[in-house]
C-alpha positions in Angstrom: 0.0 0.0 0.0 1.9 3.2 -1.0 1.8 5.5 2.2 3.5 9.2 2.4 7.6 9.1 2.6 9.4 12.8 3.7 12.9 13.2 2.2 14.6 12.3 5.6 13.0 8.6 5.1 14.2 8.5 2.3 17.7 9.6 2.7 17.6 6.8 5.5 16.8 4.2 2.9 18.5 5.1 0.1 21.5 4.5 3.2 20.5 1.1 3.8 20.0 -0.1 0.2 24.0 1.4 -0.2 25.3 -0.7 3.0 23.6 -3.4 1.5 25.0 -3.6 -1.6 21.3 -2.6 -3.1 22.3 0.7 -4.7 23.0 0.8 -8.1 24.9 3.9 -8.9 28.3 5.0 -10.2 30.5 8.4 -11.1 32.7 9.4 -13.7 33.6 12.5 -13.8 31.1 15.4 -13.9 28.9 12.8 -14.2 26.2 10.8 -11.6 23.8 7.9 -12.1 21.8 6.3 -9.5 18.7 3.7 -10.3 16.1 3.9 -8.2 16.2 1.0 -5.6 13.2 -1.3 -6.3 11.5 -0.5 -2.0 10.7 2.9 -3.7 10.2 2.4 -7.1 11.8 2.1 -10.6 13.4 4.4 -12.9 16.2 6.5 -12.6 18.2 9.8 -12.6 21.3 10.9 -14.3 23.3 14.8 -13.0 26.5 15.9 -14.8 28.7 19.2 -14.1 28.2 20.7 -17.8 30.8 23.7 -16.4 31.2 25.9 -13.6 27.7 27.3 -12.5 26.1 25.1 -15.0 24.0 21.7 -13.6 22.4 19.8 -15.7 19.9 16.7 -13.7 17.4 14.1 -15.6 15.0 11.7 -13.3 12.7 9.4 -15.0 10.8 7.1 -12.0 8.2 6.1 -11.1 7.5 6.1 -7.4 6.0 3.5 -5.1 5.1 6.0 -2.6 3.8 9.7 -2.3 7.0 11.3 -1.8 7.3 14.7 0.5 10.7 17.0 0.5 11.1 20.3 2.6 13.3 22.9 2.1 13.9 24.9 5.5 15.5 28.4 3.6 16.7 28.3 -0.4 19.9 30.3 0.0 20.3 33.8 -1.0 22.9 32.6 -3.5 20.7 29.8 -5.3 20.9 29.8 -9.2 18.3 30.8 -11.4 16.8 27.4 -12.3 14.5 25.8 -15.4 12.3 22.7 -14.8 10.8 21.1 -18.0 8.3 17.9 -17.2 7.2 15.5 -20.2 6.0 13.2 -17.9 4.2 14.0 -14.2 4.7 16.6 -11.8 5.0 17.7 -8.7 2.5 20.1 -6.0 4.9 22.9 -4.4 4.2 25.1 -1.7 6.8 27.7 -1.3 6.7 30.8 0.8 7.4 33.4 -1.6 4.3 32.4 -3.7 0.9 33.6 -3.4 -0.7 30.4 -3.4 0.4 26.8 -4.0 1.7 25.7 -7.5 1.1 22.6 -9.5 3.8 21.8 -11.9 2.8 19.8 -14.3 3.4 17.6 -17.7 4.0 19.8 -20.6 5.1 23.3 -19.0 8.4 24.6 -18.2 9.0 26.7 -14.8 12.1 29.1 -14.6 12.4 30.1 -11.1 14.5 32.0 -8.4 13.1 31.8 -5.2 16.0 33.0 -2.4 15.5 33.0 1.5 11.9 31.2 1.2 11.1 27.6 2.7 9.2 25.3 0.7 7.4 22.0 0.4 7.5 19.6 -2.6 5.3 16.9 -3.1 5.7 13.9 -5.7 2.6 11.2 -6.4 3.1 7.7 -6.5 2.0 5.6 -9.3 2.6 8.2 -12.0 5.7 8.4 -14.6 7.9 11.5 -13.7 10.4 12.8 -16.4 11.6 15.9 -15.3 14.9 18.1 -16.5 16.0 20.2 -14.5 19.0 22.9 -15.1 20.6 25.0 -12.6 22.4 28.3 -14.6 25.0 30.4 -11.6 23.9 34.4 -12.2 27.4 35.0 -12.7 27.3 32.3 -15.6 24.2 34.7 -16.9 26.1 38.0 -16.9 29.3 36.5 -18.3 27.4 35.2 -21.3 25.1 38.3 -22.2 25.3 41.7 -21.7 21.7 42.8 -23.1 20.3 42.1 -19.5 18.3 45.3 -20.3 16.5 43.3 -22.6 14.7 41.1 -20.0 11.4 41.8 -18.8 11.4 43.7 -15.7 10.6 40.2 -13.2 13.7 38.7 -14.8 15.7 41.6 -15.2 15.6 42.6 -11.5 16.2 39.3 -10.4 19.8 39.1 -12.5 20.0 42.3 -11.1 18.9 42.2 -6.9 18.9 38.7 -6.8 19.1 38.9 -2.8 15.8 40.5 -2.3 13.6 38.9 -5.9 11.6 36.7 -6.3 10.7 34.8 -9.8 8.6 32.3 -10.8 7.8 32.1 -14.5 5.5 29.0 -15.6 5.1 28.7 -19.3 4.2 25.6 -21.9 6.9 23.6 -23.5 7.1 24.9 -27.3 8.0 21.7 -29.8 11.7 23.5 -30.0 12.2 22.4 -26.5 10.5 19.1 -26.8 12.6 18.0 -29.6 15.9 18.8 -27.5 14.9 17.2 -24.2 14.0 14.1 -26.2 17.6 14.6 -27.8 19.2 15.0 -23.9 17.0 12.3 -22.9 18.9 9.6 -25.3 22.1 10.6 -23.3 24.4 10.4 -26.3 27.9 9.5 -26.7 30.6 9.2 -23.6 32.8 10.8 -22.4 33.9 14.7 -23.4 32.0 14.2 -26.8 29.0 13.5 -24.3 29.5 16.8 -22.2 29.9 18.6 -25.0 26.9 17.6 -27.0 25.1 18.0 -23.6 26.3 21.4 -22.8 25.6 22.7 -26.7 21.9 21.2 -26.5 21.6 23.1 -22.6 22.7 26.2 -23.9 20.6 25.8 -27.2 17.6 25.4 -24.6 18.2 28.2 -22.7 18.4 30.4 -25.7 14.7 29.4 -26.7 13.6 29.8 -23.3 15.3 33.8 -22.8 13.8 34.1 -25.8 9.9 33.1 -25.5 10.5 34.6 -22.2 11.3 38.2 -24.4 8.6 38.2 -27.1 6.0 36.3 -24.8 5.3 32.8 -25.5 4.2 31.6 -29.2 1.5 29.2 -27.7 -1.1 31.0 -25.4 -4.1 29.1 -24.1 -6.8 28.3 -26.4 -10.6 29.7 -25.4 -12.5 27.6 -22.9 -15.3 25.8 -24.8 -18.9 25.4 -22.8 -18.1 22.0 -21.9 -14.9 22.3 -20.6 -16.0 25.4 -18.4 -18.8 23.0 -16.8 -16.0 20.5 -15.9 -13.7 23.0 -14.6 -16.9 24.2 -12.3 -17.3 20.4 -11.7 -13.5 20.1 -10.2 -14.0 22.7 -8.5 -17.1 21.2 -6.6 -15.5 18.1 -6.1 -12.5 20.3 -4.1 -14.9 21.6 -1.6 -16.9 18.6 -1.4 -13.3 16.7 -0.4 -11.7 19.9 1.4 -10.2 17.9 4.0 -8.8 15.3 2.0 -8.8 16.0 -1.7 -8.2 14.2 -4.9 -4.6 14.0 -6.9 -4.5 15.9 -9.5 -4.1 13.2 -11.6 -7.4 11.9 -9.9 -9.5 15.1 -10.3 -8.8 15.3 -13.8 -9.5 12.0 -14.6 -13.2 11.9 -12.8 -14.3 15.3 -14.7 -12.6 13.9 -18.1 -9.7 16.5 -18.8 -6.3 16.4 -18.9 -4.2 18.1 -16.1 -3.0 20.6 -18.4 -6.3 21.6 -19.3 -7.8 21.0 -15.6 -4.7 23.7 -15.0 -5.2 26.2 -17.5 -8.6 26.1 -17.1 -8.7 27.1 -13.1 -6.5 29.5 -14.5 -8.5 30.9 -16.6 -11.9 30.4 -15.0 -11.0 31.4 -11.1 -7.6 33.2 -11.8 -5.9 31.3 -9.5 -4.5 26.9 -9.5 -6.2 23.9 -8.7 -4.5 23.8 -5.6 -4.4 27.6 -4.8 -8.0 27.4 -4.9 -8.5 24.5 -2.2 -6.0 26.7 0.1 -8.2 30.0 -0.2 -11.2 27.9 0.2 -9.7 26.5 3.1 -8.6 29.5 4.8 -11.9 30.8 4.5 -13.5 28.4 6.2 -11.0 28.6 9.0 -11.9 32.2 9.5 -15.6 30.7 9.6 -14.9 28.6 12.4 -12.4 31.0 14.1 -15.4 33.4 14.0 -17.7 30.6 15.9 -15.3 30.4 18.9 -16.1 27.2 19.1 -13.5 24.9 18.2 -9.4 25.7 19.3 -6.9 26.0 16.6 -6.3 22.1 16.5 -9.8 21.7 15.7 -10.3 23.9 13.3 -6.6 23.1 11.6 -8.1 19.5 11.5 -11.8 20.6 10.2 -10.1 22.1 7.5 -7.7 19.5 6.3 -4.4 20.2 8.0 -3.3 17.2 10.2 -0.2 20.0 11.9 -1.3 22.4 13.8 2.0 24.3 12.7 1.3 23.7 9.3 -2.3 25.0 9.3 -0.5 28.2 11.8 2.1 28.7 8.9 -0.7 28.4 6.0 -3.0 31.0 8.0 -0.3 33.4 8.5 0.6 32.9 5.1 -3.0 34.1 3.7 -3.7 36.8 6.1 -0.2 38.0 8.0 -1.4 37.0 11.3 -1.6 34.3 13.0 -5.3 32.4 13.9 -5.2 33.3 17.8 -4.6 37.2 16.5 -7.3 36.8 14.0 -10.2 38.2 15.1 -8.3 41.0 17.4 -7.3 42.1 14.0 -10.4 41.9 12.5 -12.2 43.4 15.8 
């Protein structure tokens, strides 16, 4: 039965597959592999050192179990990153953000997000094939000096990156497509490898500074009439299940869209995601039941979906920059 696994458990395992000779996994060079050990799935996941301040990571697993990783802080000094999924995704919860994000199959995320504390969340049971690069911002500034060209979110992150933050979701054009298939085949060994790799990185990047410049070529379609009463359908189905909702997988599947549509179309219906919707509805409700007086904060973190009373504290302050036992002082 696939249960919930945080990062530490899994550190711990991954430990005891290695002293047991269960770990398959070798370096050579710049270069990583590791296979996923069978206890927590199969696939696996391939990092190489392309050059200083460049990382270049591939994963392609499934997982047995719903996987959970926390990031206390993201250090001032973390690179500007790009995430491209083909396969899966993953539910993230970062400080910095308005609202939780769902990244999904399909769509590309560049991101900076320094000093903030976040929560990632992978499903089990579903394929995830993810590429992820990490670029250093003095790589950035040592290969282009038209930073005045960026839009103003990027720009000022290149430019204060202690104090910005950036989070920039947009669709996976067939360009890109074409060149993580051609990274995904791995080509070649050796320096002919990290060459070829580094070339098709840099290639990739270019396209994405680039539909990042003139705005990106494919914008979502109109909602047709049918697809609007689904989206409304999800959406029903999320408060119905409030305290423990669907996958996003799952939702999509039981009001017959895809997750990229089931995505663009919250977007475009309630401007806001799947799951930043559930978190606004939930808040509101907790301000229903704060406003009762008749349940404490456990009971209404619990009522609400939120097993931590720490977590539902930190969501709470999150949404209204106070926390629940200030609430209705505030609002008094």
């Amino acid at each position: 039965m696939a249960k919930i696994l945080t990062g530490r458990e899994i550190r711990e395992i991954m430990g005891e597959c290695h002293a047991n000779g269960d770990l398959v996994e070798y370096s050579e060079g710049a270069e990583c592999f590791r296979r996923t050990p069978s206890v927590l799935g199969q696939g696996w996941g391939r990092e190489i050192q392309l050059r200083p301040g460049l990382l270049l990571s591939v994963m392609d697993v499934t997982n047995s179990h719903t996987q959970v990783y926390q990031v206390q802080q993201h250090q001032t000094s973390m690179p500007l990153t790009f995430c491209y999924y083909l396969f899966g995704g993953c539910q993230v919860d970062n400080d910095g953000l308005a609202s939780p994000e769902e990244e999904v199959a399909g769509k590309s995320y560049m991101y900076r997000v320094p000093n903030t504390g976040e929560i990632e969340k992978y499903p089990a049971g579903h394929r995830i094939c993810r590429f992820h690069i990490q670029v250093s911002l003095e790589l950035i500034h040592g290969f282009c000096d038209r930073i005045h060209e960026f839009p103003t979110t990027l720009r000022n992150t290149l430019e204060h990156p202690e104090n910005t933050i950036l989070y920039y979701p947009s669709k996976i054009t067939p360009a890109q497509r074409q060149i993580l298939q051609q990274i995904l085949e791995w080509p070649y060994q050796g320096l002919a490898r990290q060459l070829y790799l580094e070339g098709k990185v840099l290639e990739l990047l270019a396209l994405h500074f680039n539909q990042v410049i003139i705005g990106s070529p494919e914008r979502s379609s109109p909602l047709k009439a049918r697809d609007i009463d689904r989206i409304y359908e999800a959406r029903d189905i999320l408060i119905q299940n409030a305290v423990t909702p669907p996958s996003l997988a799952e939702l999509a599947r039981r009001v017959h869209l895809n997750e990229l549509k089931l995505t663009q179309g919250f977007k475009q219906v309630f401007d806001t995601t799947v799951f930043g919707y559930l978190y606004n509805y939930r808040m509101e409700q907790a301000c229903q039941l704060l406003q009762t007086g008749s349940l404490n904060i456990q009971e209404i973190a619990r009522s609400v979906g939120y097993t931590s009373r720490s977590s539902f504290v930190a969501a709470f302050k999150k949404k209204f920059k106070v926390a629940p036992s200030l609430y209705l002082k505030k609002i008094g």
